[in-house]
Structures are given as structure tokens and as C-alpha cells.
N, C-alpha and C positions, 0 to 999 in steps of 0.2 A: 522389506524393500528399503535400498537405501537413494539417496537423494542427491545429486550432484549439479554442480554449477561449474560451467567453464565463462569467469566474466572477461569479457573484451573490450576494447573502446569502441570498436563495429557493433557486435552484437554481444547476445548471452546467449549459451548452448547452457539447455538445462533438460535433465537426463533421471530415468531412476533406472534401477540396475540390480543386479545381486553383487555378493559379497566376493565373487572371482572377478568383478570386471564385467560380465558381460551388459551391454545396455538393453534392455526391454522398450523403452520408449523413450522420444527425443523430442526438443522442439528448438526452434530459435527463434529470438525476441530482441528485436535491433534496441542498442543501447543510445537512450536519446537524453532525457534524464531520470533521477529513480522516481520521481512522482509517476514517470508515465511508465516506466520498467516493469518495478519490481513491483505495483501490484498484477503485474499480468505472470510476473515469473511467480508471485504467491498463487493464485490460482490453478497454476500450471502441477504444482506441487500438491493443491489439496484435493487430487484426485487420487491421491494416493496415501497408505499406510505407512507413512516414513519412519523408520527407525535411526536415523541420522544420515545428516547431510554434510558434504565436502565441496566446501569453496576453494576454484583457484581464481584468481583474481588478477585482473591489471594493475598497476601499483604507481605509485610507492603505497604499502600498506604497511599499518602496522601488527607485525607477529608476534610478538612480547609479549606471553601470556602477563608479565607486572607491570606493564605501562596501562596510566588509563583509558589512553587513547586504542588498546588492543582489538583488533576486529574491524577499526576503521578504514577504508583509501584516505591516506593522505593527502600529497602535495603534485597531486597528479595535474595537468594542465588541461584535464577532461572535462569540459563545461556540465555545473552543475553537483559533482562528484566529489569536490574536493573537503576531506574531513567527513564524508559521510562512514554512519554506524554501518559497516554490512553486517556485522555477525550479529548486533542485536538487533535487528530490522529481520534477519531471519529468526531469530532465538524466541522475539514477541511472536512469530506468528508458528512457529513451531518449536516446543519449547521440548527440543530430543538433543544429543551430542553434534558438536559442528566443528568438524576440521576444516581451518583455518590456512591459506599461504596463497603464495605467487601464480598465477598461472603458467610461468614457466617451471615451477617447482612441482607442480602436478605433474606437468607433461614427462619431467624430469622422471618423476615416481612411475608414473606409468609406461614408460619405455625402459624403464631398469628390470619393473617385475614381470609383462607381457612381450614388448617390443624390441626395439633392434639392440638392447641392453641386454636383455635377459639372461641369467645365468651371472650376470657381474656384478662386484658390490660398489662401482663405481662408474657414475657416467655423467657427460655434460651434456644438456639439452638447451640449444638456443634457437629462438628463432628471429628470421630476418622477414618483417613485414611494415605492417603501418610503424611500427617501432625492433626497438631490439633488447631485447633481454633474454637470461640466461638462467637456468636452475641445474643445481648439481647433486648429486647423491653422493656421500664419502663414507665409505667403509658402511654399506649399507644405509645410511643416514641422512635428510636433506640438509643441506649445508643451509644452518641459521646460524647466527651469534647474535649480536647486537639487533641487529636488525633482515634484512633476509640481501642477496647479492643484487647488485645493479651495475651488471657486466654491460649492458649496454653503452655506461656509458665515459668507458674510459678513452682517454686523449688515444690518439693515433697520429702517425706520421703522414704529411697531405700526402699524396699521389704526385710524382713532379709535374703531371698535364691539368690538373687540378686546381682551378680557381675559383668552384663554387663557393660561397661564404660557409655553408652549414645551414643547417634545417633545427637544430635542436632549443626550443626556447630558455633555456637553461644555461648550456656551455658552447653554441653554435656548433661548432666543429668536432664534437667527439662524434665515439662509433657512430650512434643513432643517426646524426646530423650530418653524417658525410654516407653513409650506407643503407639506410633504411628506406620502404619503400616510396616514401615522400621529396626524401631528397634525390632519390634517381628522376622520378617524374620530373623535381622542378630543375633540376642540373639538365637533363638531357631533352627537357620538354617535352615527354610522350611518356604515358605508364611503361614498365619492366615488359607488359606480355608484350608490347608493341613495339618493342627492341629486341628483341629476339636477333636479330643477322645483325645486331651491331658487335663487332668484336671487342670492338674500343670499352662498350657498356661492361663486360662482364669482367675485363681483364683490369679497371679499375676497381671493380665490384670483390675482385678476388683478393686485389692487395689489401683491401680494408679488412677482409674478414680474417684474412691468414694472419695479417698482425696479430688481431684478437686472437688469434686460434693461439698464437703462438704464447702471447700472454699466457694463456687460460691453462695449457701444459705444461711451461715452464712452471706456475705456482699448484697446480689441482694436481695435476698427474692422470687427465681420468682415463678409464679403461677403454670407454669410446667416448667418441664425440658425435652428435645426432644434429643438424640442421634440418629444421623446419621452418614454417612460415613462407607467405608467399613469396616473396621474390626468391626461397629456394625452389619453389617449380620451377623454375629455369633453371635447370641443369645442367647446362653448359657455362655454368660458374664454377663448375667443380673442378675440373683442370688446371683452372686459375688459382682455385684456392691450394689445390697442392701444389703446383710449381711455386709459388709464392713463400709458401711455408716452409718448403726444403730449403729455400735459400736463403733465409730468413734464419731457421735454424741454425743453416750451414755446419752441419754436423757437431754442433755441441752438444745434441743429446738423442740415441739413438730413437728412432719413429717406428711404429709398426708402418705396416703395407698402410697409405694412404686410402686407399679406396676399400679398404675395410675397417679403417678406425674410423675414418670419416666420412658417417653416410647418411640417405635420409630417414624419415623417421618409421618403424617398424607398426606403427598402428596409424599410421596416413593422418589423416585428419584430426580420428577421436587420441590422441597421446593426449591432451587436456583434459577431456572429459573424462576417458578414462581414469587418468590420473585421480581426478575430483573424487569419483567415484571411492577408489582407493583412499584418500584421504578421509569421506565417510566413514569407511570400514575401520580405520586405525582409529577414532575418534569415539566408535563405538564399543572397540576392545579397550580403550580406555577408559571408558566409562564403567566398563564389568570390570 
């Protein structure tokens, strides 16, 4: 049985499974801080025979198997969180193999080997929700170096009807802070579902993201591109995002069919946990 975690700044989805992905049993356990969490997500887990567990996590975290900060959340702005041990807070209470990254880097893994990837050795998984961030798979491989990607939150160009300030506590106005689901609420005063027949909402909504898209091609190349997170259930940001990006490009570098590179995500929901799960399984083949 392997063990998986999908950690969020909402909640945690924690999951055991087999070695193909599939989940057996779920649960979720709202993320408030780890005194009150994670002994409820340990419990959760020692109903079972774990042979190794796969954390994707909220970040910044650190992946560096040489740093000795490795296995922690960083410099997140998530009360309570910041510089916490995940990996040895799980490793003291289950002392089995623990793969380690992003929760978008999960979601990434698991829609490359299951979902709307599948079959490619390369794809980008972003999602657009309480935040933004991005995980990529390259030439079968999750894209780490130094540290793991923080695609959310590169500079973009305002929108010219666009005078919100920005949401992000960090750099105000990048991706996160002009696109993410915080700053649509506080920009347009009403959450994303309760905008739905505003035009105006999605066709700003689209030029933020096509930017990044455009970024994200121009340097990765990936095979597909996969949106999820909430504010992609509205789906009528999709027209935006490709009209956006064609023009944007303006043919400097040929595009497959938009509405088949860019689409949403092949396992709905579970692409994180999923992913976690898989993360388990590699963790475990590394260990043997």
C-alpha cells in the first residue's frame, strides 16, 4: 500500500493507493496549522500498511536532496507553516521511503503518465486558484535544478483597463497577484463562480494567462499544456486565453490546434493526488 499527500493551503487530500495510481481510500483535512493537521493526517495513515509515501506540497519548499533545509515549506506566507520539517515530521512517524516536490509537480507527473498528457514525455501543469503555480515534466523528467519552478510568479504586462494594485505579498503585480483567484474576487468584488456573464472578467482573465502561456512555450517547448484549479472551471476563459496567445505570438513560432494543446486537466480533481501517489511509487523503486 502506498501513501500519498496532496498539501494545499485550503486543505490536505491524503490518499493510499497502489502502485498504478489507483486511489483505494481518500480523505481531506482542512489545512489550518500543522499542530492541528498533521496529527489528524498521521492517524489517517496509520490505518494502514504503508510502504512509502509521496508528498506534493504548497511551496516554496525545499527539494535539494543537499540542503539542510531539504523536505521543509519554506518562505510561504501560509500562517503557521513557514520553515516547517514536512518530510521529517512524516519520516518520525513513518520511517518507509518519501518522495518529496511541488504540488504542481505532482499534478504535472500524474497527468503526463495517466491523464490529458499521457503518451508525452513532456507537459506543463498549471493551476489557476487561491494561487498560481506551475510543474513541468521535460523529456520524461520533473523539471528541478536549483530549486523546483515558481512560474506563478513572473512579471506580466497590466491589462490597459487594469488598475487593480495586485494581490501578491511579495511582488504585488505579478502573475499570482493580478490572476489568481484572490485577486479577481478583490478586483471585481464578487468570487470567479459569481462572474460567470461578465465578459469583461474572463477577457482580462485571459490576457494574464496567455502571457504566461506564451512565456512558458517560448522557453519549455511542452508537448501540452494542462490548466487546472479553480478559477479554470470557468471555461469560458478558454477563448480568451487563445485569442490572446495567437496574437501575442503572432506567428513567430508555429502553435499546434489550441484547443488541443491547451486543455483541462485529464484526471479532474485527483491530477495532485494522483501524482503524490506516483511520487510514492518512484521513491519506493528507489529505495530497492
Amino acid at each position: 500500500m502506498l501513501g500519498a499527500i496532496e498539501a494545499g493551503g485550503t486543505k490536505f487530500v491524503c490518499a493510499v493507493g497502489d502502485e498504478l495510481g489507483n486511489i483505494i481510500e481518500r480523505v481531506q483535512i482542512p489545512t489550518t496549522v500543522p499542530e492541528e493537521t498533521m496529527p489528524k493526517v498521521i492517524d489517517f495513515f496509520n490505518q494502514y500498511d504503508i510502504k512509502a509515501i509521496g508528498i506534493g506540497s504548497f511551496g516554496p519548499i525545499d527539494v535539494n536532496p543537499e540542503s539542510p533545509a531539504y523536505g521543509n515549506i519554506t518562505s510561504t506566507p501560509k500562517p503557521g507553516w513557514r520553515d516547517y520539517p514536512f518530510v521529517k515530521s512524516m519520516k518520525d512517524a513513518f520511517p518507509v521511503p518519501i518522495g518529496f516536490n511541488t504540488d504542481v509537480n505532482a499534478a504535472a507527473l500524474g497527468e503526463v503518465t495517466l491523464g490529458a498528457a499521457k503518451g508525452l514525455d513532456s507537459c506543463l501543469y498549471i493551476t489557476v486558484g487561491t494561487g498560481i503555480g506551475a510543474g513541468a515534466v521535460v523529456q520524461g523528467n520533473l523539471l528541478q535544478g536549483y530549486s523546483h519552478p515558481e512560474m506563478g510568479h513572473i512579471l506580466v504586462r497590466r491589462h490597459p483597463n487594469d488598475e487593480y494594485q495586485g494581490k501578491c505579498p511579495y511582488h504585488q503585480d505579478c502573475l499570482e497577484g493580478l490572476a489568481a483567484g484572490p485577486a479577481i474576487e478583490e478586483r471585481w468584488g464578487e468570487k470567479g463562480m459569481n462572474l460567470v456573464d461578465r465578459a469583461e472578467v474572463w477577457e482580462m482573465e485571459g490576457y494574464y494567462i496567455a502571457q504566461a502561456l506564451m512565456q512558458y512555450v517560448l522557453i519549455l517547448s511542452p508537448k501540452r499544456i494542462i490548466l487546472g484549479g479553480g478559477v479554470m472551471n470557468q471555461t469560458q476563459v478558454f477563448p480568451s486565453i487563445y485569442k490572446y496567445l495567437q496574437e501575442f505570438v503572432n506567428g513567430y513560432v508555429t502553435l499546434p490546434e489550441l484547443s488541443e494543446y491547451i486543455v483541462g486537466p485529464g484526471l479532474g480533481d485527483n491530477a495532485g493526488i494522483t501524482g503524490s501517489l506516483l511520487l510514492a511509487q518512484r521513491a519506493l523503486q528507489e529505495e530497492n
